[in-house]
PALUM-104944 format. One line per field, with one value per residue: y, x, z of N, C-alpha, C in turn; residue in three letters; residue number from 1. Coordinates in nm, 3 decimals, padded with zeros to 5 digits. Layout:
<recs>
ny Y,...
nx X,...
nz Z,...
cay Y,...
cax X,...
caz Z,...
cy Y,...
cx X,...
cz Z,...
residuo ala,...
num NUM,...
</recs>
This chain:
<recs>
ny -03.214,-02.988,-02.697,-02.491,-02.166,-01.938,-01.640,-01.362,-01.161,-00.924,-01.004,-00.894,-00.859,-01.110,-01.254,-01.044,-01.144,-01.362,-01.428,-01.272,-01.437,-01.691,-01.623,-01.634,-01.844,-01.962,-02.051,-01.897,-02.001,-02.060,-01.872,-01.734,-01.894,-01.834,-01.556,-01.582,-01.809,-01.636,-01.397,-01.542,-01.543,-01.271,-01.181,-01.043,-00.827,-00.935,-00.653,-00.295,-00.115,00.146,00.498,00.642,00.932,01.135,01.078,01.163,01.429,01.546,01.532,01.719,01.959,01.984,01.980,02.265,02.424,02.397,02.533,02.820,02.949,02.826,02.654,02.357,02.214,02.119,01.802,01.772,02.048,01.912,01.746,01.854,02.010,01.767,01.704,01.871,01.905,01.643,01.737,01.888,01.726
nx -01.085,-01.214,-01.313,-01.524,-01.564,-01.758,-01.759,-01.934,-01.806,-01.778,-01.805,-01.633,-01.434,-01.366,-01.276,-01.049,-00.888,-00.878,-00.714,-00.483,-00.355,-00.322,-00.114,00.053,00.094,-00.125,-00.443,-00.754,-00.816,-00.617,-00.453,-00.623,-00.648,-00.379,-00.327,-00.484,-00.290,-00.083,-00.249,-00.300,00.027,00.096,-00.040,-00.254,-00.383,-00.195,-00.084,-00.015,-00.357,-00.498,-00.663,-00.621,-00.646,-00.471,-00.267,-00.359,-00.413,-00.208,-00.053,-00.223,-00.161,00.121,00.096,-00.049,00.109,00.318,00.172,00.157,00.393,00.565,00.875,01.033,01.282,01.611,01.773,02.060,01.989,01.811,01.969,02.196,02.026,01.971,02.214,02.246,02.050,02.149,02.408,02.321,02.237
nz 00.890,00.633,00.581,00.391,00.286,00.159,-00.073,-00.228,-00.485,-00.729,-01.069,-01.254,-01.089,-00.971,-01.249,-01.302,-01.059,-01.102,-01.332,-01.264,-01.052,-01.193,-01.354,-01.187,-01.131,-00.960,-00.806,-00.774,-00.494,-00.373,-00.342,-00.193,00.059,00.085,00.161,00.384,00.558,00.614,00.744,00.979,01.071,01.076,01.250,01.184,00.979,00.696,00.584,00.533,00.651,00.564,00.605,00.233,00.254,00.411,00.233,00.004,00.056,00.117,-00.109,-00.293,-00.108,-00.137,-00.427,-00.483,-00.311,-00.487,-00.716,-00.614,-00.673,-00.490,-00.378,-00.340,-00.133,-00.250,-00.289,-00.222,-00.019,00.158,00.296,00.358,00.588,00.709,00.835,00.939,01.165,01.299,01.386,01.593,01.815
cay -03.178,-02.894,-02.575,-02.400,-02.009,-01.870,-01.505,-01.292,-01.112,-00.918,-01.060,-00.817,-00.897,-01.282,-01.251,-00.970,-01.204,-01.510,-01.370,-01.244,-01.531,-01.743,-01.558,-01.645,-02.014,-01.992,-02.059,-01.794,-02.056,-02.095,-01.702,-01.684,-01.975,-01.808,-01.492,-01.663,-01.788,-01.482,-01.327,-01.521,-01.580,-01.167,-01.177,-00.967,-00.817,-00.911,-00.520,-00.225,-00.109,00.269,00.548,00.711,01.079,01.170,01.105,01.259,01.549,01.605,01.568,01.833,02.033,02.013,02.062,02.393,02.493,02.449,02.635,02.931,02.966,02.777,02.596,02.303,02.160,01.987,01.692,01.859,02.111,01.823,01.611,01.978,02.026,01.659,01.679,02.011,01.836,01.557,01.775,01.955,01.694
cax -01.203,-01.207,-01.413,-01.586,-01.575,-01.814,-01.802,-01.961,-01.743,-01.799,-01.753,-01.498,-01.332,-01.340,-01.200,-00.921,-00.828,-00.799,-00.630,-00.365,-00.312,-00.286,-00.021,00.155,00.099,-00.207,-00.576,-00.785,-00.867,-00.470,-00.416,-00.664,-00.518,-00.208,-00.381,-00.502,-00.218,-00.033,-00.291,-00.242,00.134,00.132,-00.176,-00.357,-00.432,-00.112,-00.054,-00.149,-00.503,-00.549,-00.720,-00.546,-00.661,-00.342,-00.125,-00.376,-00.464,-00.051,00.006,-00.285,-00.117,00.219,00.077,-00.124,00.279,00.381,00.143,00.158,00.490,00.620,00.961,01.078,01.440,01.673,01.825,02.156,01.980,01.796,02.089,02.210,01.944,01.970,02.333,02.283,02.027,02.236,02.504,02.304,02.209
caz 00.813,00.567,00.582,00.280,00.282,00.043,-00.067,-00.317,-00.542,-00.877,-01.249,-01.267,-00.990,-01.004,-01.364,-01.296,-00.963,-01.130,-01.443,-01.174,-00.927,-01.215,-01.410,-01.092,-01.130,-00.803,-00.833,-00.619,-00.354,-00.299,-00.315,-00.053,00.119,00.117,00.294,00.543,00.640,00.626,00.861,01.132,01.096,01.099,01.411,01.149,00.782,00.652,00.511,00.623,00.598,00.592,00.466,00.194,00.247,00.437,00.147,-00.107,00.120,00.161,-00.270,-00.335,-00.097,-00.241,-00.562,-00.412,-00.271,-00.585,-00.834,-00.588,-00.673,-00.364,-00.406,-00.277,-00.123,-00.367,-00.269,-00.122,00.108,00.230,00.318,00.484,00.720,00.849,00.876,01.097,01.252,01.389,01.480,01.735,01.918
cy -03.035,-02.830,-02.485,-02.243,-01.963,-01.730,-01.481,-01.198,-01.054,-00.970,-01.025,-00.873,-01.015,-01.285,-01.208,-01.087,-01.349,-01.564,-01.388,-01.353,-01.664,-01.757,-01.583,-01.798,-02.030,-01.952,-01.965,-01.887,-02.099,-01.977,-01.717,-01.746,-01.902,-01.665,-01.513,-01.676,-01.675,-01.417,-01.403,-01.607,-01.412,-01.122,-01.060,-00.956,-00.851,-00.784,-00.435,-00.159,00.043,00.398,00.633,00.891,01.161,01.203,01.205,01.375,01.624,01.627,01.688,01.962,02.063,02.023,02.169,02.461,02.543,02.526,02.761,02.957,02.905,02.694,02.505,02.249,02.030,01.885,01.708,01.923,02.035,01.758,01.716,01.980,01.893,01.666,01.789,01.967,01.749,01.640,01.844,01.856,01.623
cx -01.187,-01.350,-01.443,-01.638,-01.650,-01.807,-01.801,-01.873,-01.789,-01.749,-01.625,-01.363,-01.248,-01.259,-01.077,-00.835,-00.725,-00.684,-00.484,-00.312,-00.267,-00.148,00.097,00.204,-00.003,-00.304,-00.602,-00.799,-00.724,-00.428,-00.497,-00.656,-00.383,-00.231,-00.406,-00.418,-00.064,-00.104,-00.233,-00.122,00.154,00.053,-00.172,-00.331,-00.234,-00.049,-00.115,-00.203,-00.494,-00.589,-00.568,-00.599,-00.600,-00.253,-00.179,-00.380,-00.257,-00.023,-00.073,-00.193,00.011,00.196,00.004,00.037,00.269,00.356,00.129,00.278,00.622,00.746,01.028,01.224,01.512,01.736,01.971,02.131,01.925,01.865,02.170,02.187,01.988,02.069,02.380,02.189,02.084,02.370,02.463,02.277,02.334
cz 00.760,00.607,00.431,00.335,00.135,00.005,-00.232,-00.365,-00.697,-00.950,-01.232,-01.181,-01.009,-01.081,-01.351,-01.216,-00.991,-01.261,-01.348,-01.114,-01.121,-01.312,-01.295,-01.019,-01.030,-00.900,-00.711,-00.546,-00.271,-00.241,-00.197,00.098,00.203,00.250,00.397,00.587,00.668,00.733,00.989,01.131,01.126,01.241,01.355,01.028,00.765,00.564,00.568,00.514,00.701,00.510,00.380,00.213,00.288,00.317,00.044,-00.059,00.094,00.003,-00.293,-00.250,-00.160,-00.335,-00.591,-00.384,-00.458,-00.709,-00.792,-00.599,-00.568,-00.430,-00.288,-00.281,-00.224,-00.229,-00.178,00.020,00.173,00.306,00.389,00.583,00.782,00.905,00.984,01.149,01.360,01.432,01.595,01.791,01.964
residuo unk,unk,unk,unk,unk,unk,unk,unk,unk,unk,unk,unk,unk,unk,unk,unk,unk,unk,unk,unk,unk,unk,unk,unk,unk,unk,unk,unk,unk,unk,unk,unk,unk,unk,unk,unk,unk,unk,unk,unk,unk,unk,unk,unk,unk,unk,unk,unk,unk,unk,unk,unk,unk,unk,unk,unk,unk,unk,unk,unk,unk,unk,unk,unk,unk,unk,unk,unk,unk,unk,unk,unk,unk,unk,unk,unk,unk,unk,unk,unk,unk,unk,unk,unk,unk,unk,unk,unk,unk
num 1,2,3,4,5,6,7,8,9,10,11,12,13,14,15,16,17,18,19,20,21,22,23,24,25,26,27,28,29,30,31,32,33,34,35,36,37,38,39,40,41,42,43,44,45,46,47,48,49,50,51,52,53,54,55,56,57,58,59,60,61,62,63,64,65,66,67,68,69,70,71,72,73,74,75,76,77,78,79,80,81,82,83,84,85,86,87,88,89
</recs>
């Protein structure tokens, strides 16, 4: 026996969602189908779920470094440090 999940969603949404899923050959009730079982084949959100204010909080600061004149490591001294990293230990 089947189960009916109802949920409210905006216009917007609906539209964008089903635009998308079907551009991918899926109706939303398969996409969300497919979530489902994705959650519990992962035993939970299939993705992670967190805030972003870490990453923005960390870009404002690097872009605070860098209009005070701050300069960051090329690509070399990077690949430096790790490599004198791993030799000390």
């Amino acid at each position: 026996m089947a189960k009916t999940i109802q949920v409210r969603v905006d216009d917007s949404l609906k539209d964008s969602t089903d635009l998308l899923f079907s551009s991918l050959g899926l109706d939303t009730s398969t996409a969300i189908r497919m979530f489902l079982v994705a959650s519990i084949e992962a035993n939970g959100i299939p993705f992670a779920v967190m805030h972003r204010t870490d990453r923005d909080s960390a870009i404002r600061e690097a872009i605070n470094h860098r209009k005070s004149g701050g300069e960051f490591l090329t690509a070399e001294q990077s690949l430096r440090n790790m490599q004198a990293a791993i030799n000390i230990l």
